[in-house]
C-alpha positions, 0 to 999 in steps of 0.5 A: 477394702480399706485403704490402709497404710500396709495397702498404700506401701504395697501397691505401688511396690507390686506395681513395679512388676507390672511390665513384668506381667506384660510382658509374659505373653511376649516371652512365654514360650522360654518358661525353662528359660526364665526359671534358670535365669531365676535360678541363677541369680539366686546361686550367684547372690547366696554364693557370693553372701557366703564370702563376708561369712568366710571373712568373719570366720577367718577373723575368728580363727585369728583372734583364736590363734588358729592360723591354720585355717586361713589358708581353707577359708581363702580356698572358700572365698575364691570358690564363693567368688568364682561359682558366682562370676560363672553364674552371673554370665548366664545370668547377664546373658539370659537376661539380654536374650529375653528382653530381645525375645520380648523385644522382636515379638513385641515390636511384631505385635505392635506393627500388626496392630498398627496396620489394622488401625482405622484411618480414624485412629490416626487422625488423633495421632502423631507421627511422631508420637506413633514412632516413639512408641514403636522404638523409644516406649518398646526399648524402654520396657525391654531395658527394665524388663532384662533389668528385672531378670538380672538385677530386681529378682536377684536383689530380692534374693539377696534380701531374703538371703542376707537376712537369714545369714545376719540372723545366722550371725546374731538377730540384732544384724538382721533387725537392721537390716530388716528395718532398712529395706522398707525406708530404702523402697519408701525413698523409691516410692516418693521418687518414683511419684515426683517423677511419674508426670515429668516421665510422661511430659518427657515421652510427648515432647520426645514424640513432637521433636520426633514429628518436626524432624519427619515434616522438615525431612519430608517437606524440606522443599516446601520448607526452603522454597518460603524461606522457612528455615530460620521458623522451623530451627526455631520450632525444634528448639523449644522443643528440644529444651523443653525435653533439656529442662524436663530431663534436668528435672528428673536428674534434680529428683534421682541427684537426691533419692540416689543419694539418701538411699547408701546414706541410709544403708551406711547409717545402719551399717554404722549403727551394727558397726557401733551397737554390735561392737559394743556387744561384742566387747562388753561379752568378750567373744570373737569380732569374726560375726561383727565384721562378717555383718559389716561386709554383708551390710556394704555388699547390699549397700548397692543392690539395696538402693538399686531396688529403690531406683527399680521403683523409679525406673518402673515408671518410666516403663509403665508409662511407655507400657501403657502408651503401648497398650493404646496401640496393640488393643483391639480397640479401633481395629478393622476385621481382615478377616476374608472368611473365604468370601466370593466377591462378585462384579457388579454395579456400584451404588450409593443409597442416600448416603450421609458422612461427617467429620469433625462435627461437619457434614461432607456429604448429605443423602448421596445416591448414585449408581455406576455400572460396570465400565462406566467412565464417571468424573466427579466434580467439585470445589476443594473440601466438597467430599470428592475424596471423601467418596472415595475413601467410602468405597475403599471402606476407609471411613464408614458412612453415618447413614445410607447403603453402599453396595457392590452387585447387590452387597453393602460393601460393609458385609464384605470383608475388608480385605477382600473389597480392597483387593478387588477396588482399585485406587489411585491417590492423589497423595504420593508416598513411596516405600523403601524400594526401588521404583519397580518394586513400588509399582508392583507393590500389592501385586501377588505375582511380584512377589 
């Protein structure tokens, strides 16, 4: 398909719906929910349109000499004004509660692919980096995703609504307007661009500031034992303004388009201001449709630019989305499926087992076998693959060659949830979890329970 310039203009404006899609499967279980939500921003916005029309009505009644009516088109204005003030709260309201559904149920995704990782998966990952996907890149889409509810959709609305009104008051208006919704969602769009890489260096420098703290947190004896303090304060710092200088720098961008985008909309509200009192004037009818144009014009002044920065925001989210993805795919996943497996008590055994890391070979055509209640100790130098052994039993790494079998099975046909429950290991690094000592000790253990 040829890249068109329509092409170019659409897809980077479906794409702001992009967290939206992602989102569904997180939050598909309140369809009904989400179509009132949907329901309610179209009522709050037509409801609230029907004001400037009430206004150039009693405009027109005015200047007629019909000052009877005043008093029925404010009744009108103060129903348009209340239905939508209802409306809105339900419609504020259900945003918040489907972007905190989407939230819980991600986050619950998130933490259960994030277990089931190979221990390679973490050796190309920060910790850092990690905790600012589960808590900053998370918190980022529920924030577009609830704006999406309670701001996108119903500005869409508002458009699609305000375009028909002006056309009802005369087709000069929604011309303009017509005109102006693209230049506002272009301005977006080259925002959006000039910002999508500081987004991204923003999000990785947050995720090393993140890591420094948790190693001078944990390490800090280590840390103060050598007189590292003055290093470590230093490290944060450049850290810290780099994430300054990135932030200015996308506060330079939105300073700018945030501004040009009510400038446009007041240009062209200007222009129905001129242009369409001058029509008025020169066919001497009533100003009621000019200044009811006028007000519709200022209302979208807001919304309208707000759907240009949603352009803008949308990257942010995508970003985060797509760190996200790298996290909840299947991808680099250990099966933990027991599949109702029997494990039997047998002998250990490595056959000419061969392991490496890194493009280093640990251990080279290893072969042993250790009976039940054998006592073994393994010697070695520190890097000698001792705990690179270990690691194999547990199935933690998988070997580059060779068998590993219990009573017979290659430990690989075991499931892995299965082997680890009936392995036993104790680290020679120690973490303890939140809890009390007692609860660390019993951890793991289904009776504590």
């Amino acid at each position: 398909m040829r890249n068109t310039p329509i092409k170019k203009f659409l897809i980077p404006v479906l794409g702001v719906f992009e967290p939206l899609t992602f989102s569904m499967p997180f939050i598909r279980e309140k369809k009904g929910l989400i179509s009132l939500v949907i329901i309610a921003g179209l009522v709050s916005n037509l409801s609230l349109l029907f004001v400037p029309i009430f206004i150039g009505d009693s405009v027109s009644a005015l200047q007629q000499g019909h000052a009877r009516y005043i008093i029925r088109y404010s009744l009108l204005i103060l129903l348009a004004y209340s239905i939508s003030a209802a409306v809105s709260f339900a419609l504020n309201y259900g945003s918040q509660y489907i972007s905190q559904l989407y939230a819980m149920n991600l986050r619950k995704v998130f933490i259960l692919h994030l277990l089931g990782k190979r221990f390679l998966f973490f050796e190309s990952q920060t910790s850092g980096d990690l905790l600012s996907r589960g808590t900053m890149d998370i918190e980022a889409t529920r924030n577009f995703i609830m704006n999406t509810f309670s701001s996108l959709i119903p500005t869409i609305f508002l458009i699609g609504e305000g375009l028909v009104l002006l056309y009802q008051v005369s087709p000069f208006y929604s011309l303009l307007l017509a005109l102006a919704t693209p230049v506002l969602v272009m301005l977006g769009m080259r925002s959006s661009r000039k910002q999508r890489t500081v987004w991204r260096m923003i999000r990785k420098t947050y995720g090393r500031m993140g890591e420094i703290l948790q190693e001078n947190i944990v390490g800090q004896r280590v840390i103060r034992g050598i007189d590292a303090e003055g290093k470590e304060i230093a490290k944060y710092s450049m850290e810290t303004q780099r994430y300054y200088d990135e932030n200015l720098t996308v506060g330079r961008i939105r300073g700018l388009y945030n501004n040009l985008m009510p400038l446009t909309v007041a240009s062209i509200s200007s222009a129905a201001l001129a242009v369409g009192g001058y029509i008025d004037l020169i066919r001497g009818i009533s100003v009621g449709g000019l200044v009811s144009a006028v007000t519709i014009f200022s209302m979208l002044t807001n919304p309208v630019s707000f759907l240009g920065r949603m352009v803008v925001f949308s990257e942010n989210s995508r970003a985060a989305i797509q760190r996200i993805k790298d996290v909840i795919s299947t991808e680099n996943e250990e099966d933990v499926n027991s599949g109702g497996f029997n494990f039997q008590k047998g002998p250990l055994e490595f056959s000419r087992v061969t392991f490496s890391r890194g493009g280093r070979t640990i251990l080279s055509n290893v072969s042993f076998r250790a009976e039940p209640g054998d006592f073994i100790g393994i010697t070695g130098k520190t890097g000698s693959g001792k705990s690179s052994l270990v690691n194999l039993i547990m199935r933690y790494y998988d070997p580059d060659s060779g068998k590993i079998t219990i009573a017979g099975k290659e430990i690989h046909e075991i499931p892995i949830s299965i082997l680890r429950r009936n392995v036993a290991i104790v680290p020679q690094e120690i973490n303890l979890l939140s809890g009390t000592i007692k609860e660390n000790i019993l951890f793991g253990l289904e009776s504590s329970l």
